[in-house]
C-alpha positions in Angstrom: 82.2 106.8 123.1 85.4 107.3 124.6 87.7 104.0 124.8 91.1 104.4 127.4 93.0 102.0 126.4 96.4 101.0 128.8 98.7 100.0 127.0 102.0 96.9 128.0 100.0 95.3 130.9 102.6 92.2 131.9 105.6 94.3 130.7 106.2 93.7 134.7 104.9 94.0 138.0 105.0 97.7 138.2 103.4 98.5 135.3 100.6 95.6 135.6 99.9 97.0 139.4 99.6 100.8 138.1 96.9 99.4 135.2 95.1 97.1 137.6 94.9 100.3 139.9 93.2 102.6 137.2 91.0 99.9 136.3 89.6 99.8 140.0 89.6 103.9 139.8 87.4 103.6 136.5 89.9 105.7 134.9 90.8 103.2 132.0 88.3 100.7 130.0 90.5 98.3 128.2 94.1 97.2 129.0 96.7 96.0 126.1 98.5 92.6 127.4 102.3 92.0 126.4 103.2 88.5 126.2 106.0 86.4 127.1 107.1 89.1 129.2 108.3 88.5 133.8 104.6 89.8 134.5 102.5 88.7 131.8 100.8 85.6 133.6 100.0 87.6 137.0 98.9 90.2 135.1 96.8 87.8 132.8 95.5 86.4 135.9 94.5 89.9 137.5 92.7 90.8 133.7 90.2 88.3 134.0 89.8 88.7 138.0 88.7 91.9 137.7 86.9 92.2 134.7 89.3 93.8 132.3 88.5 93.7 128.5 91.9 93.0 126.9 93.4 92.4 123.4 97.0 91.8 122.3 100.1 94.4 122.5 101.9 92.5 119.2 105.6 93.4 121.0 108.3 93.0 117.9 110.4 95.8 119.2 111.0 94.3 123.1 113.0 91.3 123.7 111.2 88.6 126.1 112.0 88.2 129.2 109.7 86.2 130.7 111.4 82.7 132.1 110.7 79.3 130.2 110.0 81.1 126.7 110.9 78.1 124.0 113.9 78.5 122.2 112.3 78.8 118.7 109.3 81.3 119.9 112.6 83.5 121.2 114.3 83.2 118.1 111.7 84.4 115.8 110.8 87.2 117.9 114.7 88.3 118.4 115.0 88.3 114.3 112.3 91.2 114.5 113.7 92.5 117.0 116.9 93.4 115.1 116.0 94.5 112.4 113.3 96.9 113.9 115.5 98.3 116.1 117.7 99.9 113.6 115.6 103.0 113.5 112.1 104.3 113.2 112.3 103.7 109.3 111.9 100.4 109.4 108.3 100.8 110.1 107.8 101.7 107.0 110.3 99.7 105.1 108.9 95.5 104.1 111.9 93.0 104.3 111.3 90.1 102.8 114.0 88.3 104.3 112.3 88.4 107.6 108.9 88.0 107.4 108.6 84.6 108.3 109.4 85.4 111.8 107.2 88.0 111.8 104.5 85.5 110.7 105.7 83.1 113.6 106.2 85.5 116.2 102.6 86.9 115.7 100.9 83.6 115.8 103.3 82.7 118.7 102.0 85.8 120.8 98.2 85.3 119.8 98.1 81.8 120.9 100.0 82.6 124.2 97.4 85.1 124.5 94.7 83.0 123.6 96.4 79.9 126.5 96.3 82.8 129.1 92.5 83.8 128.6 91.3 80.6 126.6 89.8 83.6 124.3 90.2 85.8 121.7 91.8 89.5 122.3 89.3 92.0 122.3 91.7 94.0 120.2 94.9 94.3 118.8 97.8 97.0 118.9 101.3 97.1 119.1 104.3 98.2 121.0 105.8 101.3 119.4 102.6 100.8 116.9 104.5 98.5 114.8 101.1 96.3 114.4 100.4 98.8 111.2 104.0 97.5 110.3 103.6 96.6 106.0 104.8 93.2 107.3 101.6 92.9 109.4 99.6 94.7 107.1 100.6 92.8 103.7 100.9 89.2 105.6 97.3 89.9 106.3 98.2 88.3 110.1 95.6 90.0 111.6 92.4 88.5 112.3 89.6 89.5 109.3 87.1 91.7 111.3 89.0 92.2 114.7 89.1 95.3 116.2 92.3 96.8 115.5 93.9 100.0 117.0 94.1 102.8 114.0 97.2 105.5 113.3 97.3 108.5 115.3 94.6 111.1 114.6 96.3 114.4 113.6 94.9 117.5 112.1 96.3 119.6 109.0 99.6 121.1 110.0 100.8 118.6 113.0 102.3 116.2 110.5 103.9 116.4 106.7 102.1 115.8 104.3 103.6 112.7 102.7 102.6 111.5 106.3 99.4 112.1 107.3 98.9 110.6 103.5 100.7 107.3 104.5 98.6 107.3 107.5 95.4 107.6 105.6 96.2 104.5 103.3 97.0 102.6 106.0 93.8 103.3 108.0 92.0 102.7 104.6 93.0 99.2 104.0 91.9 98.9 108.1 88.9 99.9 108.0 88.4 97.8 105.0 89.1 94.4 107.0 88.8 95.5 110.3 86.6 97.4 113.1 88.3 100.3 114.5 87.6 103.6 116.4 86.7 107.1 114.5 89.7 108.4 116.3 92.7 107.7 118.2 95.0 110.0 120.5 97.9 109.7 122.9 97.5 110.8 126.6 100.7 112.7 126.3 101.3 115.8 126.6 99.1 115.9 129.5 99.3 119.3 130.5 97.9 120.0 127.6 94.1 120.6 129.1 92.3 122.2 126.3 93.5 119.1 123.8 92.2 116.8 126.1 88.8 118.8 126.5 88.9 118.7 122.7 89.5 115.0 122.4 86.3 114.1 124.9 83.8 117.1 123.3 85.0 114.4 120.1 84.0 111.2 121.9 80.3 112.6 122.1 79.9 112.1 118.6 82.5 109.7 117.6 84.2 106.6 118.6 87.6 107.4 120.2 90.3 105.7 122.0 92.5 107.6 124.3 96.2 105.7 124.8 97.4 105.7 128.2 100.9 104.6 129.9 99.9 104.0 133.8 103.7 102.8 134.8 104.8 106.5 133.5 104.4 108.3 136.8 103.5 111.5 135.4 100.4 109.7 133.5 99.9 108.0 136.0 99.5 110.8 138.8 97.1 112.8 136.4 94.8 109.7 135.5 94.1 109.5 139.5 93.3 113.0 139.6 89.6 114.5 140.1 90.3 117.2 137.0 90.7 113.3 134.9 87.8 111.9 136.2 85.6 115.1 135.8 86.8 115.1 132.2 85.9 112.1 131.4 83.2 112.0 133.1 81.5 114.4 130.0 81.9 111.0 127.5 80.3 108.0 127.2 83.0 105.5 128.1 83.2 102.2 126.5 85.7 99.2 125.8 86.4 97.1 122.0 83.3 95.2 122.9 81.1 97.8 122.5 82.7 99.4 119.3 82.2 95.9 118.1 78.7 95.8 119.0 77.7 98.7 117.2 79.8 98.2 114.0 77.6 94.8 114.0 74.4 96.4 114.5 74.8 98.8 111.8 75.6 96.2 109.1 
């Protein structure tokens, strides 16, 4: 089963539009909703109008800018955006100093999420993946048995050792409390044709996600073509529901 998931739906207009868009082409199955963010209601509103499976993009990394955000829910969220934006390494890195905004900003963003669909997300992620953040990870904040988006898939020789081995541990300790996909790959590069034939022949047999960015306009003028849909086409296609499902039926 192949899963194409579009990822900061309500980051604004523009980039709520080009999901919406896809959805109607049947080129993605699931859409990722930012938040607190100027398009986040519209887009909320457009989700459930047309039918779109989403879960939560956990945003620690963007500031909000949606209008009428409380004082306090800003506050907590700014604290993580700070620290995390003083370089890639503190994804990997717990401070203990600010994990209670962490804590408060992820409860703040799941039950905004839950006022805008009066339900649970289908699934979780993050923006800039920082859901696999240790602070998320050793807070336990994420829901026991949700379906959670995994670390990139990579084969022997894309990445170092030391991280392919962090991944590993990481995805261990999800699969452990959580449901998840066999495998998950970024869009990009998309002229990268055979990889992408590669990634589909895997969804025949496996559970995979496929991350999509519809605002980018290069991704966004190759998920509209035929050569995409044709592709595609050769997969099951699927949303969280159905990975769900299954991971229920064979317990």
């Amino acid at each position: 089963m192949l899963i194409i998931t579009a990822d900061d739906l309500g980051r604004d207009r523009a980039a709520s539009d080009a999901c919406i868009d896809c959805f109607r082409r049947k080129r993605i199955t699931s859409a990722s909703l930012m938040v607190f963010m100027q398009d986040s209601e519209r887009a909320a509103g457009l989700a459930i109008t047309e039918g779109l499976e989403t879960g939560l993009h956990l945003n620690l990394v963007s500031p909000y800018d949606a209008p009428g955000v409380a004082e306090s829910v800003r506050k907590s969220q700014a604290s993580a955006v700070r620290f995390f934006g003083r370089g890639p390494w503190t994804q990997v890195v717990y401070n203990p100093f600010i994990i209670n905004d962490i804590a408060a900003s992820f409860l703040s963003q799941l039950e905004e999420y839950r006022r805008l669909f009066g339900t649970e997300p289908a699934h979780f992620n993050g923006h800039e993946h920082f859901h696999l953040s240790p602070h998320i990870v050793l807070g336990g904040l994420l829901p026991p048995g949700a379906a959670v988006r995994r670390s990139f898939t990579f084969n022997a020789g894309e990445k170092g050792v030391i991280n392919r081995c962090y991944r590993r541990l990481v995805d261990a300790w999800l699969l452990k409390n959580h449901v998840s996909t066999d495998a998950f790959f970024s869009l990009q590069p998309i002229d990268d044709l055979p990889r992408l034939a590669r990634i589909v022949d895997l969804a025949r047999t496996a559970s995979v996600e496929l991350m999509v960015h519809p605002w980018r306009p290069d991704e966004f003028a190759f998920l509209k073509e035929d050569r995409f849909q044709a592709l595609i086409a050769l997969a099951g296609l699927g949303g969280f529901g159905d990975l769900r499902s299954d991971a229920k039926s064979r317990s």
